[in-house]
C-alpha positions in Angstrom: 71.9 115.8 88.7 69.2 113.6 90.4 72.0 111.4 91.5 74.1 113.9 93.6 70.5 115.4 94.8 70.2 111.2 96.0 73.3 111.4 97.8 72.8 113.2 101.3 69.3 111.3 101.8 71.5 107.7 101.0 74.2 108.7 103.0 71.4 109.8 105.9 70.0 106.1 105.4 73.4 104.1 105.9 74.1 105.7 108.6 70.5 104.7 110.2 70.7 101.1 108.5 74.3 100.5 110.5 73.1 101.6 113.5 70.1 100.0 113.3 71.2 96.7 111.6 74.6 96.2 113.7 73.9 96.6 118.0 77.7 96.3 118.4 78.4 99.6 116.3 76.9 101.7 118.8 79.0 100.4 121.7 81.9 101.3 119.4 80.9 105.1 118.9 80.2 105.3 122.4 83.7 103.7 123.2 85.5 106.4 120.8 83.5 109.3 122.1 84.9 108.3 125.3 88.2 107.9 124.5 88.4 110.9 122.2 86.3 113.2 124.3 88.4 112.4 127.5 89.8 115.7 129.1 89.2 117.5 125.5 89.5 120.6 127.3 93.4 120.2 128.6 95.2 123.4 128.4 92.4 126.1 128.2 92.4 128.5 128.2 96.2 128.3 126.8 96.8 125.9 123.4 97.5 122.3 123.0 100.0 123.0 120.0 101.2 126.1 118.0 99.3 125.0 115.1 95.8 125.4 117.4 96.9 129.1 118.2 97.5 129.9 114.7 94.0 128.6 113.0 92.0 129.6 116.1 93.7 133.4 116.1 93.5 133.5 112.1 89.5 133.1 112.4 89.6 135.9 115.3 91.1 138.2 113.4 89.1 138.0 110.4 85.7 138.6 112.6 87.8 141.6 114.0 88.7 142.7 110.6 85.6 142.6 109.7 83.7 144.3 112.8 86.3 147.2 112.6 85.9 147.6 109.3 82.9 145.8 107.8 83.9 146.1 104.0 85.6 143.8 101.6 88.9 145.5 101.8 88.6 144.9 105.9 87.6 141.1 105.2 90.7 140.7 102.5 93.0 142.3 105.5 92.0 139.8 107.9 92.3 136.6 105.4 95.7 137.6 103.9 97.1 138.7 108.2 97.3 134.8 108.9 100.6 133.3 109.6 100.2 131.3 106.4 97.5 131.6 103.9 96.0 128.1 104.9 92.7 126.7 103.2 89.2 125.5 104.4 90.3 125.3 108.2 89.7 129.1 108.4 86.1 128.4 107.2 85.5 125.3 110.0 86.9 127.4 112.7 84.9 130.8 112.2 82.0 128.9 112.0 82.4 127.0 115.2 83.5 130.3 117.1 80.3 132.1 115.4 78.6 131.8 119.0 81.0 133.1 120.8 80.7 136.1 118.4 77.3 136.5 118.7 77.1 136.0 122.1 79.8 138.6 122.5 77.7 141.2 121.1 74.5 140.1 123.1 76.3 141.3 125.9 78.1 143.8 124.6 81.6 142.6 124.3 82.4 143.0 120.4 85.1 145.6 121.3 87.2 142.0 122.1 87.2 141.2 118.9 88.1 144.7 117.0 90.6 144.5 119.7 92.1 141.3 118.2 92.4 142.6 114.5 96.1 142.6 113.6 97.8 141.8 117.0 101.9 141.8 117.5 104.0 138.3 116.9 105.7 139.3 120.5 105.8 136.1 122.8 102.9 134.5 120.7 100.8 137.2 120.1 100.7 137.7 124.0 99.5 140.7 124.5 96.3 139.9 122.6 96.0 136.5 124.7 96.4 138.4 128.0 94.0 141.8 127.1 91.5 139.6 125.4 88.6 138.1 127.9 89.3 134.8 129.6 86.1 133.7 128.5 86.1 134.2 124.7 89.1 132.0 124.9 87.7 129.2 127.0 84.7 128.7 124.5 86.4 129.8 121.6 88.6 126.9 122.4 85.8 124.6 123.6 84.4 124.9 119.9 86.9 124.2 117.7 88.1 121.1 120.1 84.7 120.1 120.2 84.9 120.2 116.0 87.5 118.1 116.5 85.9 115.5 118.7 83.1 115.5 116.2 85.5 115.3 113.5 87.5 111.9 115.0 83.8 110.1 115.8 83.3 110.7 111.8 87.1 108.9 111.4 86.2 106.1 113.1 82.4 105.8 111.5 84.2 106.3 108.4 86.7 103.4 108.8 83.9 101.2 109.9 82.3 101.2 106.9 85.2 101.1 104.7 86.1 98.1 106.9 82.5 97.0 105.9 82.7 97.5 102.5 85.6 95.7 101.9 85.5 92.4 104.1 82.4 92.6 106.0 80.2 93.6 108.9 83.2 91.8 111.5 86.2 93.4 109.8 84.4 97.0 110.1 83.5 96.4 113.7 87.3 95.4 114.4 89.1 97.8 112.4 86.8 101.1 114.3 87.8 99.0 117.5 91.9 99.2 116.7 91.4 102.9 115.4 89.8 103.8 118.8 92.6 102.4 120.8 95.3 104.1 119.1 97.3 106.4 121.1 98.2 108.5 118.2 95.1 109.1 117.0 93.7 110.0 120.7 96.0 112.5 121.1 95.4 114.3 117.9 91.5 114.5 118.3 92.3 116.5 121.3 93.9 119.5 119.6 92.3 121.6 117.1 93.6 122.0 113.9 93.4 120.8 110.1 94.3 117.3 110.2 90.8 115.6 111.7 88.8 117.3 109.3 91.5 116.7 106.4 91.3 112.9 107.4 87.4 112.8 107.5 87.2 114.2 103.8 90.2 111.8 102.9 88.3 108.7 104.3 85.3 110.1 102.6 86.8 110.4 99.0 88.1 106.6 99.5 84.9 104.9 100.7 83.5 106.8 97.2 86.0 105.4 95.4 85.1 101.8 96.7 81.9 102.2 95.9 82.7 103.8 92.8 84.9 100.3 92.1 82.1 98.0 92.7 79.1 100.1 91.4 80.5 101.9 88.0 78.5 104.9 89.3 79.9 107.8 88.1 78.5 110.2 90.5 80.2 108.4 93.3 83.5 109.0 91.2 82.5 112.4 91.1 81.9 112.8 94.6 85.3 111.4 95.6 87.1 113.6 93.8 85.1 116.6 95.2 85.9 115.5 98.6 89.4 114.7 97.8 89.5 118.5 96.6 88.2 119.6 99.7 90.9 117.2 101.9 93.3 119.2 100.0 92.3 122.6 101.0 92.5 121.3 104.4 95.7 120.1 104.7 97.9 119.9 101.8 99.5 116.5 102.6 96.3 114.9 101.5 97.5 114.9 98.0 97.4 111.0 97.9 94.0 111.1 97.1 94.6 112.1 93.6 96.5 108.9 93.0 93.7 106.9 95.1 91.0 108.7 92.6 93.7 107.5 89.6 94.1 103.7 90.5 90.4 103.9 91.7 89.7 104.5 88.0 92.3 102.0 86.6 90.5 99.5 88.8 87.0 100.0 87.7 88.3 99.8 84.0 90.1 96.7 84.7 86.8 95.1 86.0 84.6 95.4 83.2 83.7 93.3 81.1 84.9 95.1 77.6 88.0 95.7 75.8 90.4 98.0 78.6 91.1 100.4 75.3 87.1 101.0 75.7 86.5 101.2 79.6 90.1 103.6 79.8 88.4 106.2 77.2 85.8 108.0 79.5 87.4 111.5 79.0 84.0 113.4 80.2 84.1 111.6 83.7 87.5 112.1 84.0 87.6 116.0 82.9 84.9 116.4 85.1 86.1 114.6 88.6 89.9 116.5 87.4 87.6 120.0 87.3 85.5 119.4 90.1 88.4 118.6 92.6 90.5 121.5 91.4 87.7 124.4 91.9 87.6 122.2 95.5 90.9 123.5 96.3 90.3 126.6 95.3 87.4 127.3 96.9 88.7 126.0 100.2 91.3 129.0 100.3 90.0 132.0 101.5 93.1 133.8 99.8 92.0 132.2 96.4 89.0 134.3 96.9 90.1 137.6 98.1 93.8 138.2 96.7 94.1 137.0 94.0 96.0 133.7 92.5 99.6 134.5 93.6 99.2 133.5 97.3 97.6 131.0 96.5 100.2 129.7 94.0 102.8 130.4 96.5 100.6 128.4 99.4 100.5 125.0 97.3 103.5 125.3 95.1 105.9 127.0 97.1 104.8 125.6 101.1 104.6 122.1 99.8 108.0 121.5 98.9 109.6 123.6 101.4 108.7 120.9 104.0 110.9 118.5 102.5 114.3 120.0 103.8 112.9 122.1 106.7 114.6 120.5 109.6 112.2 120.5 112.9 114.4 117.5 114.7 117.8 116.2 114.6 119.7 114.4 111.5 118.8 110.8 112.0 117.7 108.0 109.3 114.1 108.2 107.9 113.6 104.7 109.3 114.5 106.1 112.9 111.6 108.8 112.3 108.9 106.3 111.1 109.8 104.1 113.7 109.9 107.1 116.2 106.2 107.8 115.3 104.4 104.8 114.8 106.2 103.7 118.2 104.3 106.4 119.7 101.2 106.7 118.4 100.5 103.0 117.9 102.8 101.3 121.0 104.9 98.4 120.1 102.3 95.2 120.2 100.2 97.2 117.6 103.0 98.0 115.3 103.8 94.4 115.2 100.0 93.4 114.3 100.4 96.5 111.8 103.7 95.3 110.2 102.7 91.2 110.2 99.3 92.4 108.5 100.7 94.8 105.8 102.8 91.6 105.1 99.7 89.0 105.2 97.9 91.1 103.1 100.7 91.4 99.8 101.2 88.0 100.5 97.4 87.0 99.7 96.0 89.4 97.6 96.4 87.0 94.4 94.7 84.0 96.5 91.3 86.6 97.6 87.9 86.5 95.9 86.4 89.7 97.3 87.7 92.6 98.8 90.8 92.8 96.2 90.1 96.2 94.9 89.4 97.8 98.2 92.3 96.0 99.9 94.6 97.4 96.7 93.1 101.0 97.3 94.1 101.1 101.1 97.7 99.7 100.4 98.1 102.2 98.0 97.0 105.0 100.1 99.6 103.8 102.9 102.4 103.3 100.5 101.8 106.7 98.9 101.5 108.3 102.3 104.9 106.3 103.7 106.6 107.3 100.1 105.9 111.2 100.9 106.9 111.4 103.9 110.1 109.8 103.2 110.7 112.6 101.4 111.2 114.5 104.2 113.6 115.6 106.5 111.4 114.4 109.9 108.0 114.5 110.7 105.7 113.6 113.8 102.6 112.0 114.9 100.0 114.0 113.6 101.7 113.9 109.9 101.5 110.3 110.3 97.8 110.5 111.4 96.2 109.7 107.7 97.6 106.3 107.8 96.3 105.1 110.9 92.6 104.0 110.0 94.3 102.2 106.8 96.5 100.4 109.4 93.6 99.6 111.3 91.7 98.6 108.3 94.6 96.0 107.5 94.9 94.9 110.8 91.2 94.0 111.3 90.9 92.2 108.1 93.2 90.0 108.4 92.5 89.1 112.4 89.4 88.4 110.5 90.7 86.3 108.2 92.5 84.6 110.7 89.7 84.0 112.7 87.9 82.2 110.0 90.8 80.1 109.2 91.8 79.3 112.7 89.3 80.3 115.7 91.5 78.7 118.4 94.1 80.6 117.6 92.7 84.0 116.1 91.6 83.8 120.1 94.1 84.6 122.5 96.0 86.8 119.5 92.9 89.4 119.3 92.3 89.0 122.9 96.5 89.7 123.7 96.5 92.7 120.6 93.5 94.7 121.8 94.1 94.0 125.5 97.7 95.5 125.1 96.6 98.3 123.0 93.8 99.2 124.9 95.8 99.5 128.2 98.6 101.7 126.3 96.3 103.8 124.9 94.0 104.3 128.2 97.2 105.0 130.3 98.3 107.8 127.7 94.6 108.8 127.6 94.1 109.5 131.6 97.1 111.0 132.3 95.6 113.8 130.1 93.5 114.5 133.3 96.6 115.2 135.3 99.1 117.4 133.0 101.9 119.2 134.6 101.6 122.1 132.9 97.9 122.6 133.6 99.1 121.4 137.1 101.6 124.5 137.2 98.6 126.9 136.0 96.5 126.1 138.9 99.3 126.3 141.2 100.1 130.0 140.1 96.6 130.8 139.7 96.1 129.6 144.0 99.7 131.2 145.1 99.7 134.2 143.3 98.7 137.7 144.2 97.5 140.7 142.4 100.8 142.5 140.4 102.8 139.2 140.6 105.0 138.5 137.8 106.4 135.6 136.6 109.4 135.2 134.3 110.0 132.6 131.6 112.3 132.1 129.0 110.0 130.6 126.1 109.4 132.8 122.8 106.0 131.5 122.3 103.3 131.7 125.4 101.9 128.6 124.4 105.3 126.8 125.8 104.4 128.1 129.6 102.3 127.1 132.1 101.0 130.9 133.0 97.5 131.7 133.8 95.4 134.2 132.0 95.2 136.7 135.4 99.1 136.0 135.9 101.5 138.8 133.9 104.0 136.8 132.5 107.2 138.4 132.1 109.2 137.0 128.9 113.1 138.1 128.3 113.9 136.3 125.0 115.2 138.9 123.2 116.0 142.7 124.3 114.1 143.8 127.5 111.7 146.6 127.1 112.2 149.4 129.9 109.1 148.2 131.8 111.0 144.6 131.9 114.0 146.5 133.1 112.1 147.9 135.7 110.8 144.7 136.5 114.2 143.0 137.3 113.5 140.5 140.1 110.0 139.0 139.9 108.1 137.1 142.5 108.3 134.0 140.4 110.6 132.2 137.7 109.5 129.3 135.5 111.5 126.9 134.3 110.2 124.1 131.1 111.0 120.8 130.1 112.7 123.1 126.6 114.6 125.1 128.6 116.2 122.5 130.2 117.9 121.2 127.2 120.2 123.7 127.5 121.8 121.2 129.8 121.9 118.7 127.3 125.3 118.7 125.5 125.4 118.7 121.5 121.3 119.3 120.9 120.2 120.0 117.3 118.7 123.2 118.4 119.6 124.7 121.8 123.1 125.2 122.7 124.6 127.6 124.5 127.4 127.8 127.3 125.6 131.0 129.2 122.6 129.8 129.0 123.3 126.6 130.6 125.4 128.0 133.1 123.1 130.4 133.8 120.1 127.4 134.2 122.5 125.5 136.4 122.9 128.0 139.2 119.1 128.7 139.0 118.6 125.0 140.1 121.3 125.2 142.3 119.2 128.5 144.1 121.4 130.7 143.3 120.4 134.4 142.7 118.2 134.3 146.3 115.3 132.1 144.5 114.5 128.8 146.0 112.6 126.1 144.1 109.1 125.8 145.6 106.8 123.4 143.3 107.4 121.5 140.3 105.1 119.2 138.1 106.1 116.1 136.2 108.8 113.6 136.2 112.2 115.2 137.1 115.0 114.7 134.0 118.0 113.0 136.1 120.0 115.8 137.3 117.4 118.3 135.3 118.9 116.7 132.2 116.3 115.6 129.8 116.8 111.9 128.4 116.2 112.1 124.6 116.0 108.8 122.1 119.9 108.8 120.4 118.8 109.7 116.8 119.1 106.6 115.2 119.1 104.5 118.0 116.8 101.5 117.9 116.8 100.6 121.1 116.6 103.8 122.7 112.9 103.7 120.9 111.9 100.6 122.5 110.6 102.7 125.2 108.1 105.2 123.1 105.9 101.7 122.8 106.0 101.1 126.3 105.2 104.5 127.9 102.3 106.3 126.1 104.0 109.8 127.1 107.4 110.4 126.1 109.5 112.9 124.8 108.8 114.6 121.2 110.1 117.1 118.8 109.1 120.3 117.9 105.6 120.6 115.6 104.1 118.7 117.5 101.2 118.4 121.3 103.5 118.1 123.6 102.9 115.4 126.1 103.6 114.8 129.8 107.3 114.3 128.6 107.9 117.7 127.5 105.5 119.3 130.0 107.7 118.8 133.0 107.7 122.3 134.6 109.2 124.0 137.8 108.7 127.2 140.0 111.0 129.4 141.7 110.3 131.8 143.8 112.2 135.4 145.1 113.7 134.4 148.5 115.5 137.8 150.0 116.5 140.9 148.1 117.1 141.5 144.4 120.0 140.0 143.2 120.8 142.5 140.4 124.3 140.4 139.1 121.5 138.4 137.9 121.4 138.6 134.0 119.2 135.6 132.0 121.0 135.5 128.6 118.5 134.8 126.4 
């Protein structure tokens, strides 16, 4: 017991001992918080991705539960409303919102939050966007990203001392550097959602397990399988960590110096890092708590594997979708550092003195992590997230390694990598400061009038560019007879999505009326004239999408920072390409939008 009471105050002390002991770390935090912190708040009061709308709203509605009805059946009818029964994120969020809450009923304002309780799925839970207060979204939203930014500045300490504690002081330093200047990772820390804090409690349960490697101290193996529990309430994809905690354990029984048959039998220490991690996951689902064992069962069972064959992009190889993402989120002179140092690293693993159990745990999180996901139908960036700092923990020892070996030319090959990746990654980063569909917000928000409608053709709101004091008007599906009434509104907005309606043989949107219907919008028909638009024009409003399978046709996603992506996932400036009509002359009622 008086070892896990140790472990706050010694993790309190490394911390001060790094900072204190290594100058250069502190530039390095500074140069993350920078780069993650850039333009954090893009898209508010609106949603970076689906996924941010879903957690943030699931935490609402349980405080509105609650306040309506402040018993436990009103507290089990807000966990179970969620879109999914997901885990600990729901505990992170309504914590970080808890000041919003309470500064909502400081003023008064609590009746926003009953108000929330249960909303409608209509257009993305619309109506409860547009009637609830500007301002309990903008800090509502401002709290969980600022989680998030917290969360990625605990990534990159994390990989530091990983870095640290398997080649050295240098390697850490590097390998924090690298992780700070991918693009991929950037772009996830400015979202909310479960995959930062997932990662932090994954990185966590591995730096345990190296210590656990090179100490034999048990509560450190305990520790790591507590936090790999908790990784796995966040985010179920962190389910590597059990085979990390297994090999972790192989590795330490290897080590010792006594029979294997005696350092494999520890069944108490392995019982109790099996129980520990378990009651971790359960714990971390709210649903586990209130309803009982069947959604939860469902949850980890049943969503897990479902995953596997859902399709969110078109057919294409599963090396076309690694290569897709890693193009992306690393750019191309970093995936070739990445690939020549997974490939160093086998190579030399016999020839190493130290480091070799570390260096085995990280490949082995990487391969595990590459192996699941080639399970699957497609996948995006943020999926891929987890493997980044073990890619940047490769990539800095062995530049390391090479520097010892050869300083003249370990040189110009570090300089050239983190020159390259630095300028990809800051070019993505910026242009997070001028996004066309926050662009087309403020446009609306300056041109528009009181009673001004605009009309898109999106099913979810958070695919528009529409203010919070704009009514948007949204016609997927059957009009309602206030829609009908509203048949010609002052403004129409087209998105990047819509657009590939144009696009012959898509995977998902097809549709002979709807893209003749698009055309003759562009082409001003219907007395609407185009009056602004934000983003790169698609030639001839068609958008130019990588041919699935196509290797060359991905060359580009490791050139330009912000290309096109697929569904589940932040949409960059690629995707965000928006245009504006506007009513010129009467009501053209032979106008009819079929969707």
């Amino acid at each position: 017991m008086s070892g896990w009471r140790s472990l706050p105050r010694r993790a309190v002390e490394q911390v001060r001992a790094d900072l204190r002991d290594n100058p250069y770390l502190r530039y390095v935090l500074l140069l993350s918080a920078v780069m993650v912190g850039f333009w954090f708040w893009h898209r508010i009061p609106n949603f970076a991705t689906r996924d941010e709308y879903s957690r943030l709203l699931d935490a609402m509605v349980v405080y509105g539960s609650v306040l309506e009805e402040p018993t436990f059946e009103g507290l089990k009818a807000g966990i179970e409303w969620g879109r999914a029964p997901f885990g600990a994120t729901l505990y992170l969020y309504a914590l970080a919102i808890l000041p919003v809450v309470l500064v909502a009923a400081f003023i008064g304002d609590l009746g926003a939050f009953t108000t929330i309780a249960f909303p409608g799925w209509e257009f993305g839970h619309y109506e409860v966007w547009a009637g609830t207060p500007e301002w309990i979204w903008t800090w509502s939203l401002v709290s969980i990203r600022l989680t998030n930014v917290v969360a990625a500045l605990c990534v990159v300490y994390l990989t530091y001392r990983l870095g640290v504690a398997i080649e050295g002081r240098n390697a850490g330093r590097l390998s924090a550097v690298v992780l700070s200047l991918t693009f991929g990772f950037l772009t996830i820390s400015k979202e909310a959602g479960e995959d930062m804090p997932a990662l932090v409690f994954v990185l966590l349960a591995l730096y345990l397990l190296v210590r656990y490697v090179q100490t034999d101290d048990g509560t450190l193996f305990l520790a790591a399988s507590a936090a790999g529990g908790v990784a796995i309430a966040f985010k179920l994809t962190a389910a590597p960590v059990i085979l990390l905690i297994g090999v972790a354990f192989l590795l330490r029984a290897h080590a010792t110096d006594a029979p294997l048959t005696e350092t494999l039998y520890r069944p108490k220490l392995l019982l109790s890092g099996a129980l520990l991690g378990f009651a971790m996951i359960v714990l971390g689902f709210p649903t586990a708590l209130v309803a009982g064992a069947e959604p939860f069962i469902e949850r980890v069972f049943g969503g897990s594997t479902s995953r596997m064959s859902h399709p969110t992009g078109p057919d294409a190889p599963m090396w076309w979708w690694f290569l897709r993402g890693y193009f992306s989120a690393l750019g191309l002179p970093l995936v070739t550092a990445a690939a020549a140092s997974v490939v160093a690293t086998v190579a030399t693993l016999r020839d190493r003195s130290s480091g070799v159990h570390g260096t085995v745990l990280v490949l082995t999180g990487l391969v595990a992590y590459i192996a699941m996901f080639s399970q699957w139908h497609d996948f995006r960036v943020h999926h891929l997230l987890p493997t980044f700092p073990l890619i940047a923990l490769l990539v800095g020892g062995r530049l390391v390694t090479l520097r010892e070996r050869s300083s003249s030319l370990a040189r110009p090959v570090m300089a050239i990598l983190l020159v390259t990746t630095a300028v990809y990654a800051s070019v993505g980063t910026a242009q997070f400061a001028s996004m066309p569909r926050d662009e087309a917000t403020a446009w609306l928000e300056d041109n528009s009038d009181d009673g001004d409608v605009v009309e898109t053709y999106r099913v979810h709101v958070q695919d528009t560019a529409v203010p919070h004091s704009l009514t948007a008007r949204h016609v997927a599906g059957q009009d309602s007879e206030a829609e009908e009434a509203m048949a010609c509104p002052r403004y129409i907005q087209i998105g990047y999505r819509d657009l590939l309606y144009l696009k012959e043989d898509t995977y998902y949107r097809n549709g002979d009326a709807q893209a003749t219907y698009l055309r003759s919008l562009l082409n001003e028909e219907y007395n609407y004239r185009i009056v602004a638009e934000f983003g790169e024009r698609p030639p001839n409003f068609v958008p130019q999408r990588p041919t699935p399978g196509s290797f060359t046709d991905l060359l580009r996603l490791g050139v330009v920072p912000h290309t096109d992506q697929f569904a589940d996932e932040q949409e960059l400036a690629a995707n965000q390409y928006t245009l504006i009509l506007e009513r010129d002359g009467e009501c053209d009622t032979s106008r009819h939008p079929p969707f």
